[in-house]
Backbone as a printed PyTorch tensor [residue, N CA C, xyz], in Angstrom:
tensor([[[ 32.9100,  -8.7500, 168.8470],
         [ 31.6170,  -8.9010, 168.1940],
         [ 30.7890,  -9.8660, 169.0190]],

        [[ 29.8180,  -9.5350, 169.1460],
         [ 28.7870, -10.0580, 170.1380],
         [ 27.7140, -11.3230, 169.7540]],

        [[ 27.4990, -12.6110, 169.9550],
         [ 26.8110, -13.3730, 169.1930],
         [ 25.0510, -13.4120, 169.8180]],

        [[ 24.2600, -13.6460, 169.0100],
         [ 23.0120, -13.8430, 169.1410],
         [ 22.6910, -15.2960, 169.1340]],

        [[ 22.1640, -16.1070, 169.6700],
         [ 21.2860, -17.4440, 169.6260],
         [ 20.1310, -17.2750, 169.0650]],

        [[ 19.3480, -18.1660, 167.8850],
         [ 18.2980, -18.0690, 167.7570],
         [ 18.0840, -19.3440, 167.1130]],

        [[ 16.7080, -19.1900, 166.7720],
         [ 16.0670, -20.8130, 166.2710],
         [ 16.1690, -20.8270, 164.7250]],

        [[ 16.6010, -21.7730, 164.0930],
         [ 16.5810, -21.6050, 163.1150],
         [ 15.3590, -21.1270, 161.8860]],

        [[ 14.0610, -21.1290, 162.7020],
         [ 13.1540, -20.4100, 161.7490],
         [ 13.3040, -19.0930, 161.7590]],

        [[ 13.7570, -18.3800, 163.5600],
         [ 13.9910, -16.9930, 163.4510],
         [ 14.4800, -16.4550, 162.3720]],

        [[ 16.1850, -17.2250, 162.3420],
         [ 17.2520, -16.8100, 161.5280],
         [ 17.0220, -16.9010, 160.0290]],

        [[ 16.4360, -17.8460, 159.5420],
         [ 15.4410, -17.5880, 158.4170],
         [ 14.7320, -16.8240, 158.0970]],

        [[ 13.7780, -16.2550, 158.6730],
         [ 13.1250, -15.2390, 158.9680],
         [ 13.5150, -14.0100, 158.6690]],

        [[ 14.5490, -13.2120, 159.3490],
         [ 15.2380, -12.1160, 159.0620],
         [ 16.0590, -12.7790, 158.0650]],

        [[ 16.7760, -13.5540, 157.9420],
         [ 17.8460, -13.6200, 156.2610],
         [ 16.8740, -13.2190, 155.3570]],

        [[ 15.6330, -13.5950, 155.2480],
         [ 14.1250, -13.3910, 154.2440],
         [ 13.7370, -12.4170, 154.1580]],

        [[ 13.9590, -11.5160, 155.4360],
         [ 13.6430,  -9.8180, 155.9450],
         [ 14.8640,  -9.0670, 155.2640]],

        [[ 15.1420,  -9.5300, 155.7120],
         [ 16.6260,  -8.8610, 154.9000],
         [ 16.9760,  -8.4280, 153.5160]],

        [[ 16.8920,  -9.7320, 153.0770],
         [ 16.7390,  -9.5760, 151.6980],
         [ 15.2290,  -8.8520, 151.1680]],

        [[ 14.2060,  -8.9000, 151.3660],
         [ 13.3700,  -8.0510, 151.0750],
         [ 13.5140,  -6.7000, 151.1180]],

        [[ 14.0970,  -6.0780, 152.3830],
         [ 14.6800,  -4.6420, 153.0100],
         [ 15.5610,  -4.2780, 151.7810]],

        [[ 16.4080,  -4.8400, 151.7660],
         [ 17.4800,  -4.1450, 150.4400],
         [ 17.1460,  -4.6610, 148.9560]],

        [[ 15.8950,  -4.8340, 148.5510],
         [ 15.6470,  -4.9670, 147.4220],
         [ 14.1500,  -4.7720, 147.0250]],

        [[ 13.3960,  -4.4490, 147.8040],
         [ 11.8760,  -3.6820, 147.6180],
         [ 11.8070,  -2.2470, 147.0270]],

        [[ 11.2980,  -1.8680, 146.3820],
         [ 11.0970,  -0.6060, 145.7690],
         [ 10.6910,   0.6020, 146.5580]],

        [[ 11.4040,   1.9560, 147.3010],
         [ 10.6880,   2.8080, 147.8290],
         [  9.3110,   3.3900, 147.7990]],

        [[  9.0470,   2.8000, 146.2080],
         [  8.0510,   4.1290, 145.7560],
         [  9.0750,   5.4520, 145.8660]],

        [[  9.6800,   5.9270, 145.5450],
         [  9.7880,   7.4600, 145.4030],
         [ 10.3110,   7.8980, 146.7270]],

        [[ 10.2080,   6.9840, 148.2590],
         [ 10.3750,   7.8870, 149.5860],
         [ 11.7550,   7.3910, 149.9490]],

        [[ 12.1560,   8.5670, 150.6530],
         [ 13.7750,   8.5470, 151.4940],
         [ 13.4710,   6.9690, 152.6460]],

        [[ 14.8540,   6.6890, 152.4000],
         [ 14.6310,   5.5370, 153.6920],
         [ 14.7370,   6.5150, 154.9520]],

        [[ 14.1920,   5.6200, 155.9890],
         [ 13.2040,   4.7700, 156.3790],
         [ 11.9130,   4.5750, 155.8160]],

        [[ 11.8320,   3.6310, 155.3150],
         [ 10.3930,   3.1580, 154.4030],
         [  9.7050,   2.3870, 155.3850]],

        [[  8.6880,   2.5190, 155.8070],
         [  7.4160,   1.6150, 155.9770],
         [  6.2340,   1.7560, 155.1460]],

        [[  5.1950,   1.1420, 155.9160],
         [  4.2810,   0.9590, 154.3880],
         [  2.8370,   0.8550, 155.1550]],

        [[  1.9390,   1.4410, 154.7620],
         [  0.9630,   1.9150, 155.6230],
         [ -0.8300,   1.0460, 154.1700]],

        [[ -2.0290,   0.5980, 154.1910],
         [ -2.9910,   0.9650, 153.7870],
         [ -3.7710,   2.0300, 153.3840]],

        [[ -3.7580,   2.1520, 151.9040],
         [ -4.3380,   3.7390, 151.6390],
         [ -5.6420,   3.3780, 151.4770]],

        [[ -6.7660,   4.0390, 151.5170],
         [ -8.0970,   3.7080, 151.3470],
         [ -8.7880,   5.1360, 150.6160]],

        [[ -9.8390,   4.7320, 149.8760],
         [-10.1620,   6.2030, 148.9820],
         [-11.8140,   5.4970, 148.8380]],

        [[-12.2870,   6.7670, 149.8330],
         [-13.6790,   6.3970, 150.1980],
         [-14.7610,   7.6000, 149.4710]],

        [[-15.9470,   7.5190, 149.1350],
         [-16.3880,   9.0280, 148.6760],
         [-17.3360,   9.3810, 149.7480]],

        [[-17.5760,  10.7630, 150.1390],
         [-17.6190,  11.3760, 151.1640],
         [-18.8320,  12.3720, 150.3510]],

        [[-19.7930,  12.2990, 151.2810],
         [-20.9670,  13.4060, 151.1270],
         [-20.2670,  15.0600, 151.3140]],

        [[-20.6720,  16.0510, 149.9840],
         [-19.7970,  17.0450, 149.9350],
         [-21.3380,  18.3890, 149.6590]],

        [[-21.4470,  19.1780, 149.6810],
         [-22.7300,  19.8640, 149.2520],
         [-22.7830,  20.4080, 147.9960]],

        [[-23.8990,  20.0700, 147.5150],
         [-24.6060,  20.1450, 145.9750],
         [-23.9760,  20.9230, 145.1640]],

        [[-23.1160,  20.4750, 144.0050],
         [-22.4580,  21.5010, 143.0360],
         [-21.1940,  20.9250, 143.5570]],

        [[-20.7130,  20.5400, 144.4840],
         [-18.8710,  20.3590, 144.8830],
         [-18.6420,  19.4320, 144.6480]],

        [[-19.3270,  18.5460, 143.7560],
         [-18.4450,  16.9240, 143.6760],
         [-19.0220,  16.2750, 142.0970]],

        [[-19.4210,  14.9650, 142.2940],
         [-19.2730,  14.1470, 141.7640],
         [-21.0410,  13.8690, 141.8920]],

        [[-22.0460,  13.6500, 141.0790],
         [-23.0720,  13.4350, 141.5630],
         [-23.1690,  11.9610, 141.1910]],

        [[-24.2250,  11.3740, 142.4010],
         [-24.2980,   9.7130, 142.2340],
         [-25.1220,   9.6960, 142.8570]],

        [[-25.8030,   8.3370, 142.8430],
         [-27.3690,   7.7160, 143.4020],
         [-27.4910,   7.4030, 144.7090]],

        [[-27.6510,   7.6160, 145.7540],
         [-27.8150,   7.4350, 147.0830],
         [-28.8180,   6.1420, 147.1710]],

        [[-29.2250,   4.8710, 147.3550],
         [-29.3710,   3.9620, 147.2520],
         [-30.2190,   3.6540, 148.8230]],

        [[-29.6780,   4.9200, 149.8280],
         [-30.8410,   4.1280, 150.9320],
         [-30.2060,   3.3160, 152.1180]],

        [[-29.2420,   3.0470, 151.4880],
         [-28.4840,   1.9080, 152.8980],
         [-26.6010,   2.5140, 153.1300]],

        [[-26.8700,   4.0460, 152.8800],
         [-25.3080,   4.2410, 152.7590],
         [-24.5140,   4.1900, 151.3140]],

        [[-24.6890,   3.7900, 150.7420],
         [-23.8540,   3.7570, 149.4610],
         [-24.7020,   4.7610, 148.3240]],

        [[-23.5670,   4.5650, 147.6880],
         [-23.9050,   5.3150, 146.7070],
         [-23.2810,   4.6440, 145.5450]],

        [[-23.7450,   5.1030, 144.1140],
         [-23.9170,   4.1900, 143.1990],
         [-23.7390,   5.1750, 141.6860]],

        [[-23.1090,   4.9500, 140.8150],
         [-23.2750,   5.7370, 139.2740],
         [-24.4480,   5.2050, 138.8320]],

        [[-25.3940,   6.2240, 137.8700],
         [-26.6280,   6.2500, 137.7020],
         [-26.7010,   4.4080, 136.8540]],

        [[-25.4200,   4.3910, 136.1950],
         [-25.7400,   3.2300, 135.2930],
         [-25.6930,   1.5660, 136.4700]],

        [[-24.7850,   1.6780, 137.4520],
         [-24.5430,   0.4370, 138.4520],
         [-26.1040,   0.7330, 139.3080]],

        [[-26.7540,   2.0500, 139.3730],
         [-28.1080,   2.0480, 140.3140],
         [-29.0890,   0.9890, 139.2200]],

        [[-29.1390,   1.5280, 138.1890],
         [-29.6900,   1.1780, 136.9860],
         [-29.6090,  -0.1960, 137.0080]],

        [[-28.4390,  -0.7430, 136.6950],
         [-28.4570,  -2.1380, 137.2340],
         [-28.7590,  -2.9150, 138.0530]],

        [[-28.5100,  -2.3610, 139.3080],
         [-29.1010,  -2.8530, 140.4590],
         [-30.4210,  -2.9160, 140.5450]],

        [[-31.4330,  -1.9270, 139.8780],
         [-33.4040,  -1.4900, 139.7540],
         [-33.3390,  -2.8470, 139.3160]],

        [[-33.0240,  -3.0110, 138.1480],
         [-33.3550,  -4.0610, 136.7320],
         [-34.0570,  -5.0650, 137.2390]],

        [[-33.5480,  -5.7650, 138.3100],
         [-34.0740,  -7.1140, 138.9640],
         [-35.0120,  -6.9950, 139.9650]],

        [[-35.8360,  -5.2510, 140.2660],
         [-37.0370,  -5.3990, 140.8240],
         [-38.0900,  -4.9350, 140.1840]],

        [[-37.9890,  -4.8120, 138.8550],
         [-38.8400,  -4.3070, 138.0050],
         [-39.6300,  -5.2160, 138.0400]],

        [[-41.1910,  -5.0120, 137.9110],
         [-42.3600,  -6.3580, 137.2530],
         [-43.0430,  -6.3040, 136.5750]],

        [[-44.1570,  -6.4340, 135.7980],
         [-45.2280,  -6.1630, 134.9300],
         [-45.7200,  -5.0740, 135.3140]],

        [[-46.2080,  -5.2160, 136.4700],
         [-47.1530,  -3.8050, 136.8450],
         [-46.5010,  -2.3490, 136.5750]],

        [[-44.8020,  -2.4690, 136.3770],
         [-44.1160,  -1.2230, 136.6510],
         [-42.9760,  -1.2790, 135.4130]],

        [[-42.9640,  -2.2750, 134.3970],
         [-41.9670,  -2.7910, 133.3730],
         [-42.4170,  -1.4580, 132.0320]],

        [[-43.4820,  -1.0010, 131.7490],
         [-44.0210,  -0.2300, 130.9860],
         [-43.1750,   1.3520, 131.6060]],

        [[-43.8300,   1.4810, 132.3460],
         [-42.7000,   2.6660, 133.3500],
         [-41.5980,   2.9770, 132.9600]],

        [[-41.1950,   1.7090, 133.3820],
         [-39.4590,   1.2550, 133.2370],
         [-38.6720,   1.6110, 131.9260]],

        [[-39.6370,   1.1640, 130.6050],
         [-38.8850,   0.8320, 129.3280],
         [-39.0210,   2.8120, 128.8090]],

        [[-39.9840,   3.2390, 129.5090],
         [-40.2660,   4.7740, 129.1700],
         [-39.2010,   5.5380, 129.7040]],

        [[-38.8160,   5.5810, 130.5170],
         [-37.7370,   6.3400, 131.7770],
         [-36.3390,   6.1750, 130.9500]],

        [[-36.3290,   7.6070, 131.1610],
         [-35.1150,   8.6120, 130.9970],
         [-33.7340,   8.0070, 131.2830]],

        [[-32.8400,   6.5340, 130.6910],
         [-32.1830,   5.9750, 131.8040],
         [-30.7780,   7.0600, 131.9680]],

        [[-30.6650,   8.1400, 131.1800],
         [-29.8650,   8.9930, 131.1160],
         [-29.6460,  10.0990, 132.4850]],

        [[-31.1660,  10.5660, 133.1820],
         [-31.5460,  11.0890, 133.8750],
         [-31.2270,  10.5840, 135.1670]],

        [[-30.4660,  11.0870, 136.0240],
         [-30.5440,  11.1120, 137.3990],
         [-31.6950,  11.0830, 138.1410]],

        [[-32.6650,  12.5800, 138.0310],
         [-33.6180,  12.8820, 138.3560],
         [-34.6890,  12.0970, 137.9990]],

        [[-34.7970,  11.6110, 136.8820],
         [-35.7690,  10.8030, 136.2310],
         [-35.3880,   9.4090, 137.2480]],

        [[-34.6180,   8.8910, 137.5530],
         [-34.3200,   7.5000, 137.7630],
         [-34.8990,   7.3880, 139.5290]],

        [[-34.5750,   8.4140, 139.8960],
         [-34.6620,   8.5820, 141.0380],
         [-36.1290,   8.8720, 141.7850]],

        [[-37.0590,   9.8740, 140.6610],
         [-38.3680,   9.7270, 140.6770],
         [-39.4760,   8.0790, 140.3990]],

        [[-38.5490,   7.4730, 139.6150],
         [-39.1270,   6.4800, 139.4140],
         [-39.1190,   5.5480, 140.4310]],

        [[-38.3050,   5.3360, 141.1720],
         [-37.2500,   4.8530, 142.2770],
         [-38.3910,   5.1780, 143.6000]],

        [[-38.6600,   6.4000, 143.7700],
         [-39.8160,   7.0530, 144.8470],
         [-41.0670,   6.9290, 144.3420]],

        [[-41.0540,   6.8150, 143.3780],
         [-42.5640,   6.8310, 142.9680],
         [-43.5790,   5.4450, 142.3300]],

        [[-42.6310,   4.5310, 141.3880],
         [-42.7910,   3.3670, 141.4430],
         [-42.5670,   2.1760, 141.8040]],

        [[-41.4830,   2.1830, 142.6560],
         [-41.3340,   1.3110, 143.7770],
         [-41.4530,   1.7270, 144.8130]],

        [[-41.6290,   3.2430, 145.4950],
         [-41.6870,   3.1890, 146.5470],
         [-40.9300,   3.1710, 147.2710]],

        [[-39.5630,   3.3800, 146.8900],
         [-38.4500,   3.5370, 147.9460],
         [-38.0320,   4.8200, 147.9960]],

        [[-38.4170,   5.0560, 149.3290],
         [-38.6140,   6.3120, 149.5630],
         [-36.9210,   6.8690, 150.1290]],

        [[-36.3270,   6.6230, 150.0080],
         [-34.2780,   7.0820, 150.7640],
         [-33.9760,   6.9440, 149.4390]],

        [[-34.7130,   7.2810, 148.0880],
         [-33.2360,   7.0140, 146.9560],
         [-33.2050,   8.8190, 146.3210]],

        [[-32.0840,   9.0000, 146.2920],
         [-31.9320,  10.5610, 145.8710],
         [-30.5690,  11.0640, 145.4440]],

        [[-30.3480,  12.3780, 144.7710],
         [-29.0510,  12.3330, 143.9920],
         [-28.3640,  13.1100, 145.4220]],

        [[-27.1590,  12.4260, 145.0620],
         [-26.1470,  13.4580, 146.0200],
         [-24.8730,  13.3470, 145.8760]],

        [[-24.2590,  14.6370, 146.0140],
         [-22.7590,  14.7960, 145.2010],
         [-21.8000,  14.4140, 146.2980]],

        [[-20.6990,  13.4360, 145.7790],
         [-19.5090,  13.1770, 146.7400],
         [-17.9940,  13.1860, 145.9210]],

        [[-16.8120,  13.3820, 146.6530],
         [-15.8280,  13.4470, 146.3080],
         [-14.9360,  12.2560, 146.9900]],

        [[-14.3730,  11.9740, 145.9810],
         [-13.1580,  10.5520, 146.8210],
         [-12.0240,  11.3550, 147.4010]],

        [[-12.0800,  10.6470, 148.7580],
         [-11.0310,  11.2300, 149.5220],
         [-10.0140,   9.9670, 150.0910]],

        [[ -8.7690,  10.0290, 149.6160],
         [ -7.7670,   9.1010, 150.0060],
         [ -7.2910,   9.5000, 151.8620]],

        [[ -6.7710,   8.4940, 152.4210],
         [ -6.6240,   8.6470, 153.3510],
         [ -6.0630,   7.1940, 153.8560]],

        [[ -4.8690,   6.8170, 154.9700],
         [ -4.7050,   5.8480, 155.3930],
         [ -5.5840,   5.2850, 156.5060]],

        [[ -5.3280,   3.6280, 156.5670],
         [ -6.3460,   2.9440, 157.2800],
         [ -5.7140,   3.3110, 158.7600]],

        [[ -6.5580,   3.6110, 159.6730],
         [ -6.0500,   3.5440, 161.0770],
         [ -6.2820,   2.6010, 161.6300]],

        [[ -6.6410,   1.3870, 160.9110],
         [ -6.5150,  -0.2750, 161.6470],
         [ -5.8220,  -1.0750, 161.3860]],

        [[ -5.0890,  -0.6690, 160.4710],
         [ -4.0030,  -1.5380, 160.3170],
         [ -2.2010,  -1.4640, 161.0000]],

        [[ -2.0720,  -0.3830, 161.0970],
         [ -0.4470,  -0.2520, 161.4450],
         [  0.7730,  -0.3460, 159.9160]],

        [[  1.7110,  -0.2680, 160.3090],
         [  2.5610,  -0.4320, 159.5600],
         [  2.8250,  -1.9570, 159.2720]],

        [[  3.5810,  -1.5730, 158.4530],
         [  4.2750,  -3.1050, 157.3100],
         [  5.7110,  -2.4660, 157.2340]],

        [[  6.6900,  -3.5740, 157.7810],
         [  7.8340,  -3.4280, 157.2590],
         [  7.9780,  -3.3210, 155.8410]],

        [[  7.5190,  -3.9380, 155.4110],
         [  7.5140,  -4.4400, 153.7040],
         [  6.2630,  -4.3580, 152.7580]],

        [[  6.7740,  -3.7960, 151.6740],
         [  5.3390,  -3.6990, 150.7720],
         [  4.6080,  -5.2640, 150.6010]],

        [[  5.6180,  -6.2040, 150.4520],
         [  5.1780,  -7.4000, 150.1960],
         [  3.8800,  -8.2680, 151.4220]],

        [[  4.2100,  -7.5790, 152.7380],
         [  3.7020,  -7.8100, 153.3460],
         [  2.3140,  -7.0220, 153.5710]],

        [[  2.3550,  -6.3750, 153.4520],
         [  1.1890,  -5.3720, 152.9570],
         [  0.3070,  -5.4760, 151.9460]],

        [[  0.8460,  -5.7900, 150.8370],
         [  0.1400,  -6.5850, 149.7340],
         [ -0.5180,  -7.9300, 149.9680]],

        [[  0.1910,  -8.8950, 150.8700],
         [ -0.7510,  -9.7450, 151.2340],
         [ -1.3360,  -9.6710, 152.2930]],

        [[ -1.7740,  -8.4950, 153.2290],
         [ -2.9030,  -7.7770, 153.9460],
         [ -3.6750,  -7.9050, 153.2480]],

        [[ -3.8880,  -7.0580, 152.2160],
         [ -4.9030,  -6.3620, 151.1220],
         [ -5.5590,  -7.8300, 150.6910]],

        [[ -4.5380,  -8.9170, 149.9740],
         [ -4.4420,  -9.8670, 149.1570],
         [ -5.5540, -10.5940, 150.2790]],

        [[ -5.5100, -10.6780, 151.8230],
         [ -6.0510, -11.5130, 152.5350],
         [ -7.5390, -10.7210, 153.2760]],

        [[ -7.2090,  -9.4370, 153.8830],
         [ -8.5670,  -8.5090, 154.3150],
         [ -8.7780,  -7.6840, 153.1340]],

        [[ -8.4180,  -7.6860, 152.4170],
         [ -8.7540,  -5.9440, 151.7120],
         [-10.1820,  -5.6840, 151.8660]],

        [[-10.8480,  -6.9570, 151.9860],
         [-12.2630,  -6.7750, 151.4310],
         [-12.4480,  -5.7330, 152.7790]],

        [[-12.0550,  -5.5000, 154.0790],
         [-12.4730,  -4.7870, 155.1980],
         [-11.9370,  -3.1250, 154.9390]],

        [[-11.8460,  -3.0400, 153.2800],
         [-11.3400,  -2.0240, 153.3150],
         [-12.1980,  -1.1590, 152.2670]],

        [[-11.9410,   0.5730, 151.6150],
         [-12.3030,   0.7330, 150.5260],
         [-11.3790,   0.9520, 149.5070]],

        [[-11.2180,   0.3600, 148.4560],
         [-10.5140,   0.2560, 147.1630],
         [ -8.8540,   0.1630, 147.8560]],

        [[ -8.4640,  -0.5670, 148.7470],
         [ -7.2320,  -0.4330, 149.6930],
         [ -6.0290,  -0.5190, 148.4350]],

        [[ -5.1270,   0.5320, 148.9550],
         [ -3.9290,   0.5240, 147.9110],
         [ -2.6090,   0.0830, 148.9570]],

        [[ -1.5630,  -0.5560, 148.4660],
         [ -0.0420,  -0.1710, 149.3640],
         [  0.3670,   1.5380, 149.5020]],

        [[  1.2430,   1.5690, 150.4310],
         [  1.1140,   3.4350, 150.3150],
         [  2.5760,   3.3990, 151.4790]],

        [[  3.6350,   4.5630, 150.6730],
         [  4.6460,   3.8520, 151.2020],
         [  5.3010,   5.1780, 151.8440]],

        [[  5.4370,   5.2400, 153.0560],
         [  5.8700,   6.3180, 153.9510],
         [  7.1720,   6.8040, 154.2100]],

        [[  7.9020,   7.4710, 154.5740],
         [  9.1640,   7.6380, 154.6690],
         [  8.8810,   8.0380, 156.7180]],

        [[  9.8160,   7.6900, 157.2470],
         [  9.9000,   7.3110, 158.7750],
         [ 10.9600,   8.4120, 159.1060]],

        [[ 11.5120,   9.2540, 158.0050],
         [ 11.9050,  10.5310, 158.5820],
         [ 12.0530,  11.2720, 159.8070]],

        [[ 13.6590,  11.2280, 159.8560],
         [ 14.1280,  11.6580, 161.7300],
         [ 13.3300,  10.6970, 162.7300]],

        [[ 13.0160,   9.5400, 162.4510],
         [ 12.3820,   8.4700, 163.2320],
         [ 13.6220,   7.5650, 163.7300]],

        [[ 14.8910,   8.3110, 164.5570],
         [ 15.6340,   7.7340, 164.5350],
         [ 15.9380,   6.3490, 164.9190]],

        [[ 14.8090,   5.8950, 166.2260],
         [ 14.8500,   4.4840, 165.9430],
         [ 14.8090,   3.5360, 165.2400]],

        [[ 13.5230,   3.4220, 164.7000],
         [ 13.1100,   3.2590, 163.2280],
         [ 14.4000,   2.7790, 162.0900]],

        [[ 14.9060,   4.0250, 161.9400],
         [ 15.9680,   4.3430, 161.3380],
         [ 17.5040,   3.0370, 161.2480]],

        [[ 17.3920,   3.6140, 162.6530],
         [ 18.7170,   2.3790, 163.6310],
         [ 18.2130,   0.9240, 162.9310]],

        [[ 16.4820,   0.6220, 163.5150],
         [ 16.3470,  -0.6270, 163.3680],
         [ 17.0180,  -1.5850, 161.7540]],

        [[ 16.1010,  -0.4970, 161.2340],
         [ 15.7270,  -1.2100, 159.6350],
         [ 17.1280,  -0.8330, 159.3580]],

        [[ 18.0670,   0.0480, 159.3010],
         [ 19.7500,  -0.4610, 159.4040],
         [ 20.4320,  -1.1430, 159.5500]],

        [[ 19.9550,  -2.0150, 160.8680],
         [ 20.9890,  -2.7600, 161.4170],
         [ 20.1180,  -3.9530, 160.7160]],

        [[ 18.7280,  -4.1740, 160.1650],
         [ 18.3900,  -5.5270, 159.5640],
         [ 19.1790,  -5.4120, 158.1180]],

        [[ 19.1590,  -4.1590, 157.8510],
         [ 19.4630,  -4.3960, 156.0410],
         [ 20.7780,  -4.5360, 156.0400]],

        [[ 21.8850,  -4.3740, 156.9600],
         [ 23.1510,  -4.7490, 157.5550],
         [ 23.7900,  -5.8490, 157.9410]],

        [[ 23.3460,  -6.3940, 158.8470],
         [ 23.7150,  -7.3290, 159.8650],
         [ 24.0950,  -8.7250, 158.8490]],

        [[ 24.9970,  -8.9390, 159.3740],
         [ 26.2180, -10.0320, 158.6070],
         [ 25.2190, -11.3480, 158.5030]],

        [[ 24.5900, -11.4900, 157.6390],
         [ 23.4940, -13.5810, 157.7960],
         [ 24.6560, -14.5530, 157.0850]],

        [[ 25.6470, -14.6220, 157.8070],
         [ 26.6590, -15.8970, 157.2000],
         [ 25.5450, -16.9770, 157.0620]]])
């Protein structure tokens, strides 16, 4: 049997890895588990195929009642009469008012669908735990970021590795 040298934070380190490896939850997938960022963004889809919501002008989009909210604080006297009249039920109505009494001319309805998908900037996570405090620390660089837990299937290295950690003797 062959010995390794290491520093004692290393060896800490993996005893800590270790124990995480054989006691984290798959989610549902065959080992090899890694653990990837899921993100679920909504995506411009054509009229009738989705979800309809407020296009706002700068990229986002908005449910008629969060657009609604957002108007509230540029309303003024000159346009508050308007305001208390309008349809707040109406898409169309909100949106005319939107072009026509303020003048912002980019606000309009348009249908989108949420589409999940992993982050391609992040990489893998050995560990959900570690992944969770990704999210816990950037998420904000993300949309609605979930943990999302992969199976590494016929990844035989992979395989070998996370074996020989969830293995290996930590006297």
């Amino acid at each position: 049997m062959k010995t390794i040298e290491l520093p004692d934070q290393d060896y800490e380190f993996l005893k800590e890895l270790q124990h995480e490896l054989n006691t984290q939850t798959t989610d549902g997938n065959a080992q090899p588990v890694y653990w990837g960022v899921m993100e679920t963004r909504e995506e411009g889809v054509p009229d009738g195929c989705g979800e309809p919501r407020v296009y706002m002008g700068d990229g986002g989009t908005l449910s008629l009642d969060d657009a609604i909210e957002y108007t509230e604080e540029y309303i003024t006297d000159g346009n508050r009469e308007q305001w208390e009249r309008l349809d707040k039920t109406s898409m169309e109505d909100f949106v005319g008012f939107c072009n026509d009494e303020l003048r912002w001319n980019d606000v309009r309805v348009v249908d989108v669908e949420r589409k999940s998908s992993l982050s391609d900037t992040t990489g893998a996570f050995l560990t959900k735990r570690a992944c969770q405090q990704y999210i816990e620390k950037y998420g904000y660089n993300h949309s609605n970021p979930q943990t999302y837990a992969m199976t590494a299937y016929r990844n035989f290295e992979l395989e070998r590795l996370l074996t020989i950690l969830r293995t290996i003797s930590m006297i």
